[in-house]
C-alpha positions in Angstrom: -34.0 3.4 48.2 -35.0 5.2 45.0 -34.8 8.9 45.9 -37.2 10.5 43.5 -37.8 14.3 43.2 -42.0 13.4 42.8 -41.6 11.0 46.1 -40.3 14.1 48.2 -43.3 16.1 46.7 -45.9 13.6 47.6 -44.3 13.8 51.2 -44.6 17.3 51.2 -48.0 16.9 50.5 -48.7 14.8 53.3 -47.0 17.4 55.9 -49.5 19.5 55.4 -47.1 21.8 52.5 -48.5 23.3 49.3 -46.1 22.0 47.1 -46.8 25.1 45.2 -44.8 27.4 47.5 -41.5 25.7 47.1 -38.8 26.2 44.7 -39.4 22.6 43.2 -35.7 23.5 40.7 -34.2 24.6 43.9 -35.8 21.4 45.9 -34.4 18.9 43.3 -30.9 20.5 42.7 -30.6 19.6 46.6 -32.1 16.4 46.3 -29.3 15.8 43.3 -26.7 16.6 45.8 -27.8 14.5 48.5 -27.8 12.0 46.1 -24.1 12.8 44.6 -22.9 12.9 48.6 -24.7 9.8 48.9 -26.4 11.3 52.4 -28.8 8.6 52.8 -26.7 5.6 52.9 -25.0 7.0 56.1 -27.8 8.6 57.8 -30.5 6.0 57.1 -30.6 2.6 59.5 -30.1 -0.4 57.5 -33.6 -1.7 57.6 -35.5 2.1 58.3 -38.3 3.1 56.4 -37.5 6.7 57.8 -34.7 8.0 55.4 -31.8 10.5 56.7 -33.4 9.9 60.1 -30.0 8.4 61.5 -28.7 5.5 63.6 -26.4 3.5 61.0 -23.4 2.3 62.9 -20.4 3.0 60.9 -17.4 1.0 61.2 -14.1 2.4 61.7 -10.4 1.7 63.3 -11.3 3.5 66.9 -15.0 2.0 67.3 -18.6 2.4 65.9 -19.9 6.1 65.3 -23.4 6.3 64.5 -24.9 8.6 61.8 -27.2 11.1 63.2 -30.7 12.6 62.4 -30.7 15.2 59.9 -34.1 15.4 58.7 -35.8 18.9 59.5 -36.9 17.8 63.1 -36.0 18.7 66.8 -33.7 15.3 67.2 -32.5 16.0 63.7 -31.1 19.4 62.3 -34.4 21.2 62.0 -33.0 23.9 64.9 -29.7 24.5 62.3 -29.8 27.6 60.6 -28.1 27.2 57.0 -24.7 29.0 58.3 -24.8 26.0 61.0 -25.4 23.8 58.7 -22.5 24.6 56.5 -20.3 24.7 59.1 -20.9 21.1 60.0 -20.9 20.0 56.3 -17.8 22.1 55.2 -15.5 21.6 58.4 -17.2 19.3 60.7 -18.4 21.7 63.5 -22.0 20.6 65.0 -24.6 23.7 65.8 -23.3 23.2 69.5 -19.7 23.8 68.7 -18.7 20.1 68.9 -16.5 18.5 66.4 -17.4 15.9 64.2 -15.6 12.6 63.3 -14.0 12.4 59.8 -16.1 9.1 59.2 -18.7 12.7 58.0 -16.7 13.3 55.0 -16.7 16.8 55.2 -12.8 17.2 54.7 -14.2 16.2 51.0 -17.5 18.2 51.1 -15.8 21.4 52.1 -14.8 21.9 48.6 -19.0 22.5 48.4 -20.2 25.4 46.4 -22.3 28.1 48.6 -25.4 27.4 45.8 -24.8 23.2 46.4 -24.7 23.7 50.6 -27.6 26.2 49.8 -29.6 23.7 47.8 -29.1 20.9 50.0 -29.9 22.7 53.2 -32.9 24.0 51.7 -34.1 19.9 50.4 -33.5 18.8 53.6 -35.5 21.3 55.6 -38.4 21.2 52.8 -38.0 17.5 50.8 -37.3 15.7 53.6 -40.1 14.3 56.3 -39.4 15.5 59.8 -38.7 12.2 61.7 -37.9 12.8 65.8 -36.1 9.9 66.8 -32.8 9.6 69.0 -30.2 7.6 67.9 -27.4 5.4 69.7 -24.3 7.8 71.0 -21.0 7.3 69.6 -18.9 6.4 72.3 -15.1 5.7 71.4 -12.4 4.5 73.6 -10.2 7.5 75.4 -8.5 9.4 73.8 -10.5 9.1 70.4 -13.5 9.7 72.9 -12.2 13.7 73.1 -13.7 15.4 70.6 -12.3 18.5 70.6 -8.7 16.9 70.0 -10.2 17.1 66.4 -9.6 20.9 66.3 -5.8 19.9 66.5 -6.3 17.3 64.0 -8.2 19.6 61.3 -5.9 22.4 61.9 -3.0 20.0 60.6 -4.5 17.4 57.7 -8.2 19.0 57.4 -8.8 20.7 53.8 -10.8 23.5 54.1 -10.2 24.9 50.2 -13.3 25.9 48.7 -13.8 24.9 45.3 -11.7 26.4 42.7 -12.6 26.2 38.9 -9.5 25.3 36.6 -9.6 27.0 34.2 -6.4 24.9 31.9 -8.7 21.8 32.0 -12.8 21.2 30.3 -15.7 21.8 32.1 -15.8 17.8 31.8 -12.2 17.4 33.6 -13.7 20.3 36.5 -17.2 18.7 37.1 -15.6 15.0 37.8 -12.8 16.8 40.0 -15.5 18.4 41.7 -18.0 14.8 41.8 -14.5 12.7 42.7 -12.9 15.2 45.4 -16.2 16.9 46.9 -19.4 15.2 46.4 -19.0 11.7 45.7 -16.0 11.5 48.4 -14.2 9.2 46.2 -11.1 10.1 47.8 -11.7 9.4 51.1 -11.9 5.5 50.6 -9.5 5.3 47.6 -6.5 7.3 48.9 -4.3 5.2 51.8 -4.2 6.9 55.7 -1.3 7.8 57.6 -0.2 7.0 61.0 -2.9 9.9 62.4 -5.6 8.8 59.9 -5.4 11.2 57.6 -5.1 11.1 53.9 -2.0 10.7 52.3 -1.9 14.2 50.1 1.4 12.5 47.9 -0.8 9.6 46.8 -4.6 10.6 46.3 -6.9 7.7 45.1 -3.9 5.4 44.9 -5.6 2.8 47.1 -6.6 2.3 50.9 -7.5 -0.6 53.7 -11.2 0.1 54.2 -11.5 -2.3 57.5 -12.1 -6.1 55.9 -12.2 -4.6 52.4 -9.8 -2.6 50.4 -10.0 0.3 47.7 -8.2 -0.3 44.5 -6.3 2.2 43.8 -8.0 4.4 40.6 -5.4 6.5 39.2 -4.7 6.1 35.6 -1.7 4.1 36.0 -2.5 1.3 33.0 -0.7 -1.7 35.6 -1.8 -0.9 39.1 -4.9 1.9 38.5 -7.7 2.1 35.9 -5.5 3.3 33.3 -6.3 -0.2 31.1 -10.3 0.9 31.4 -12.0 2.8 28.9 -14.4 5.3 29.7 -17.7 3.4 28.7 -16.3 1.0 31.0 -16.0 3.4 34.2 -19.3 4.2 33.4 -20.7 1.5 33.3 -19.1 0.2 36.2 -20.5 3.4 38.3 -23.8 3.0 36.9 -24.6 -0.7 37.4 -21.8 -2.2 40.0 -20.3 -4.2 37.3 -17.6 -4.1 34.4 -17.5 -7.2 32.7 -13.9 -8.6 32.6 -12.9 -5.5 34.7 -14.5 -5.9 37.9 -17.5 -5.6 40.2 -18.6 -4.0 43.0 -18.4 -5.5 46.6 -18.8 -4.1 50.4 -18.7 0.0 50.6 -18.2 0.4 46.7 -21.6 -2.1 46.2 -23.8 0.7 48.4 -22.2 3.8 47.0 -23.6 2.2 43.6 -27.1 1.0 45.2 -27.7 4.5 46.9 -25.5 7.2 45.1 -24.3 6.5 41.7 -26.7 4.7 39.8 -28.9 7.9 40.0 -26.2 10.3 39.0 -26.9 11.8 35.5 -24.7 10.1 32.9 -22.9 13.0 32.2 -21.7 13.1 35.6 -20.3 9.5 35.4 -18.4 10.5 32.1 -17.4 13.5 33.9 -16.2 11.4 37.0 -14.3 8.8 34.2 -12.8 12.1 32.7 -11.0 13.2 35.7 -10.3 9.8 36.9 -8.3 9.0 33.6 -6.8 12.3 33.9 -5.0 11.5 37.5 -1.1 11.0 38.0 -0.5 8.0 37.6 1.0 5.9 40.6 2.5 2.3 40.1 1.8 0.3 43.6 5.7 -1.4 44.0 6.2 -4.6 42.7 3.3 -4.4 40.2 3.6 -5.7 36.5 0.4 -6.8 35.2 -3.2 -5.2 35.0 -5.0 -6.9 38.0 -8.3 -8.1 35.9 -5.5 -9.5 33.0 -4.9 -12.5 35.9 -6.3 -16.0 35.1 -8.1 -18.6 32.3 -11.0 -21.2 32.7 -9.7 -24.1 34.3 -12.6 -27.0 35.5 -12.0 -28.1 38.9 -14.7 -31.0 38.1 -12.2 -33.0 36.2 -9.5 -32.9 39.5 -11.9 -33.9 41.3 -14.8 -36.6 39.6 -14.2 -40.2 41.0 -11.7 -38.9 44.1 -14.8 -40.3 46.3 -17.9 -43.0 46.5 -20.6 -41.2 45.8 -21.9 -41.2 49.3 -19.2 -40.1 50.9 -19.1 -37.7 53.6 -16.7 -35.0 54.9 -15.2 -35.3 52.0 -14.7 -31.0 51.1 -10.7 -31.5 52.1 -9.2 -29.7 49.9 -9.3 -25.8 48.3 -10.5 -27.9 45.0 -13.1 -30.2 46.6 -14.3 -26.6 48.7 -14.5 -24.9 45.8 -16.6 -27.0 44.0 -18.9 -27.9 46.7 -19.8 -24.1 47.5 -18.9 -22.5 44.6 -19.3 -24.0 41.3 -23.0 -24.3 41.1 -22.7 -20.1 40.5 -19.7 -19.0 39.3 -19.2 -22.6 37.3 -17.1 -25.4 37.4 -14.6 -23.7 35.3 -14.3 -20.1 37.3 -16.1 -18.3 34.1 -19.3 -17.4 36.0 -22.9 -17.2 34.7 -24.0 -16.4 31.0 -25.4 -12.6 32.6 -22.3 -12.7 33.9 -24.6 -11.4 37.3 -22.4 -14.4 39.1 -19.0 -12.6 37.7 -16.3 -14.8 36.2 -13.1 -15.6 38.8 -10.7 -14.7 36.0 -10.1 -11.7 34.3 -11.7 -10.1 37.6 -10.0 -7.5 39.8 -10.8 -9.0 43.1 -9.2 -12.2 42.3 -5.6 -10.3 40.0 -5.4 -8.0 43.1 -2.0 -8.8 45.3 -4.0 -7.4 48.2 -6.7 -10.8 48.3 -8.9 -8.6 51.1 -12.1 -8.5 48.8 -11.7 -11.9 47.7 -11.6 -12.9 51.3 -14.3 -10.1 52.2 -16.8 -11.7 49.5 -16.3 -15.2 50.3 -17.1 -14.6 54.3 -19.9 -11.5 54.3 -21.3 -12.2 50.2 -22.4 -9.5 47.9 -25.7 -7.4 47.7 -26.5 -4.7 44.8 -29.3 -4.1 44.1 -29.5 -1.6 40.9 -32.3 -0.7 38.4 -31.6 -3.3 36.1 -30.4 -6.3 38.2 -30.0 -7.6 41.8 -27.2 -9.9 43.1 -26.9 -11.7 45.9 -24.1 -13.6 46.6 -24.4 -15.1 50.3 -21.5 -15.1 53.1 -19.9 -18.1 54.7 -19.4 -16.4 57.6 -22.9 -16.4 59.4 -25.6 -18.9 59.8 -27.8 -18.8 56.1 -28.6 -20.9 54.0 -24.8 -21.7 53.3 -22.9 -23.2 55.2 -20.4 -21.7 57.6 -16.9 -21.9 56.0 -13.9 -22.0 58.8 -11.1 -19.6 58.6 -8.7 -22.4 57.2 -11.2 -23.2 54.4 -11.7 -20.0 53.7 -8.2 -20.1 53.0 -8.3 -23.1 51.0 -11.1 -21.5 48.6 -8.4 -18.2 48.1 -5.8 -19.9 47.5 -7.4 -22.3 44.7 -9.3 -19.7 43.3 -6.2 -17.9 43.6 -3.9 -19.9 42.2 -6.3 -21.2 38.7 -8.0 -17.7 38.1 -6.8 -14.8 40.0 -3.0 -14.2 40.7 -0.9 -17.0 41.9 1.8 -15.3 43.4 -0.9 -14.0 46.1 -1.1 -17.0 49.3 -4.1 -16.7 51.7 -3.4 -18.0 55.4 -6.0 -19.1 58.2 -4.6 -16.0 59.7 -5.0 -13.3 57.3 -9.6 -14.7 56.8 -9.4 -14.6 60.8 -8.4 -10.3 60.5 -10.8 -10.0 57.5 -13.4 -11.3 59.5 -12.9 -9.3 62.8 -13.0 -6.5 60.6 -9.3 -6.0 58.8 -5.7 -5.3 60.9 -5.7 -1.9 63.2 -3.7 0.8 62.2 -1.2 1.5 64.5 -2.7 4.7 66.0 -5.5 1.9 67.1 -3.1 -0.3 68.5 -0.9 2.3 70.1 -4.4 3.1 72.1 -4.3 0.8 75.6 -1.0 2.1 76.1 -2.0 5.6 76.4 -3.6 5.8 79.6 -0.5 3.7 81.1 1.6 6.1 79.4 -0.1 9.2 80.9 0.3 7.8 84.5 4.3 7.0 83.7 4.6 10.8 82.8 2.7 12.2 85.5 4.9 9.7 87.6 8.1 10.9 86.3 6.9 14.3 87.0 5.7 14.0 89.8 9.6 12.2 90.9 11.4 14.9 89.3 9.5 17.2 91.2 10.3 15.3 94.9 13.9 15.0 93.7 14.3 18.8 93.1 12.8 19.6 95.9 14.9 17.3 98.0 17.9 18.4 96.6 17.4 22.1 97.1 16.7 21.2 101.2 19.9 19.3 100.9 21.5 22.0 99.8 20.4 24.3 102.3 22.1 21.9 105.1 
């Protein structure tokens, strides 16, 4: 999904447009902001060869809501005049006057600068192909399905600040506040909810549940943040999905890399590593060693060689015997992965030292894809039929816990229980939970209302006897 600024100009071409009459700077400053608010990864169909044209179901705690069309067509935005389209980028207000869900990030983009929303209004009507298609409907359970309820909801947590230069810090430290808190939306995934879903302002990027996966947190604390990476590092990691004894990138983080910020300039990255090592630091409780300091090389083939008869069967009984049946042949016998390190070692990696084990789960049931400009990885899941076999919840288990216990952080115990939640898509907050009980709850009010009403009244005709 290489978004190219000479692509969009051969499009243009094929509409019918003289390239000549457009404001080609102007058309690929907007195209650099799509790409920094990585648009296309939400509003382009897994599978489409119709970019921005909509339809990618996205996951979250109330239900699925689908992506829409926002290429310059009738089904798509191509009615929106730019102050309609700011609206719904800055504060989540369609051309219609409905509300949009959070899962847009635009409590992030509304720190967007009038020449950015200007830019990126103008690639999308001009740099974009027109593509009339009608998506699926978001549909969410009452009372998530009431949309104007989110008036309520941005009037209390929404931040609709416009971006503010600082003028105590270097343009380096402003341009990755800007990228981290605005664009990029970094702060959306990385910082934990609260009970109404909304960002916790007294611990930003310090770490959030993201369904079956979870966000580290990235403040500079040097134990529980990023604080122990150096800057080429944080580059790197940005720019290719991977940070060799650090960690790599899994799940949402793996397509933010794939289709946003492998294609940000490099100056941008160091700009983003700037402000991230610039943060408050905030210790998660509990935490006393750097996640990605966990673990040694430790050969589960020696545990293991002349347990069985060669021709034995079901004999994968144990976490060491799973292990190295389904895992070994990649990330090696001894947990210190392959030479390119493309099949990342188990120890000395942040997914394995982490006390929250969700992406270590996450990856061994739905795999790893990132595809970048200088390598592809594909790890497979055990959780569908492939070409690997379909791993149970209590071998699942079995794998954590091993892997666990002789590379990642042993303290950390996996249960059938915990792969069963990860798989279904992670625990539901408790606004989610909280949500069959609401209709039930109306009717006992109106029913208590409705007997306080009858009461008073009778005892007012008593009263009059």
């Amino acid at each position: 999904m290489k978004r190219l600024i000479a692509s969009s100009l051969a499009a243009l071409v094929t509409f019918g447009v003289q390239a000549a009459s457009l404001d080609t700077h102007l058309l690929q400053q907007g195209e650099q902001v799509a790409i920094a608010s990585d648009c296309q990864a939400c509003h382009t169909a897994p599978g489409s060869k119709t970019a921005f044209s909509g339809g990618y179901g996205i996951a979250s705690p109330m239900g699925v809501i689908y992506a829409t069309n926002i290429t310059p067509s009738q089904s798509g935005i191509g009615h929106y005049s730019e102050a309609e389209f700011a609206a719904a980028v800055r504060h989540g207000v369609r051309a219609d006057g409905a509300q949009l869900y959070p899962a847009m990030p635009y409590t992030s983009y509304s720190m967007m600068t009038d020449a950015d929303v200007h830019a990126l209004y103008y690639y999308l009507m001009h740099g974009v192909q027109p593509v009339e298609k009608q998506n699926p409907q978001t549909h969410l359970p009452f009372p998530f399905s009431l949309r104007f309820s989110m008036r309520f909801w941005n009037m209390m947590f929404a931040n609709d600040k416009m971006w503010q230069n600082d003028g105590s810090k270097s343009a380096e430290w402003n341009r990755g506040n800007y990228l981290v808190n605005g664009l990029a939306h970094c702060n959306t995934c990385h910082t934990p909810r609260g009970f109404m879903m909304q960002e916790q302002q007294d611990r930003p990027l310090a770490g959030g549940l993201l369904g079956s996966w979870y966000a580290p947190n990235i403040t500079s604390d040097p134990i529980s943040g990023i604080g122990g990476w150096s800057d080429d590092e944080l580059v790197q990691y940005l720019k290719t999905g991977r940070a060799p004894g650090k960690n790599q990138a899994a799940g949402g983080m793996a397509e933010a890399v794939e289709h946003s910020l492998q294609y940000l300039p490099d100056s941008d990255l160091h700009a983003i590593a700037v402000y991230l090592k610039g943060t408050t630091p905030l210790r998660d409780e509990g935490e006393t060693q750097p996640a990605f300091s966990y673990g040694a090389p430790m050969d589960v083939e020696n545990s293991l060689r002349g347990r069985n008869p060669n021709n034995a069967n079901h004999s994968l009984t144990n976490g060491a015997a799973l292990f190295s049946g389904n895992c070994a042949s990649c990330h090696q016998p001894d947990g210190a992965g392959s030479a390119n390190q493309a099949y990342p070692s188990l120890f000395h990696n942040t997914a394995t030292g982490m006390r929250n084990p969700n992406n270590l789960i996450a990856a061994i049931l739905f795999g790893v894809q990132r595809d970048t400009t200088d390598h592809q990885v594909l790890m497979p899941g055990f959780s569908s039929p492939s070409y690997v076999d379909k791993l149970s919840d209590q071998q699942v288990a079995d794998i954590s816990n091993f892997v666990l216990k002789n590379y990642g952080n042993p303290d950390v115990t996996v249960t059938a229980g915990d792969v069963a939640w990860v798989r279904k898509g992670g625990h539901p907050p408790l606004l989610v939970r909280l949500q069959p009980l609401v209709v039930p709850g109306i009717i006992g009010v109106i029913i208590l209302v409705l007997a306080g009403v009858a009461l008073s009244v009778m005892l007012r005709r008593k009263g009059k006897k």
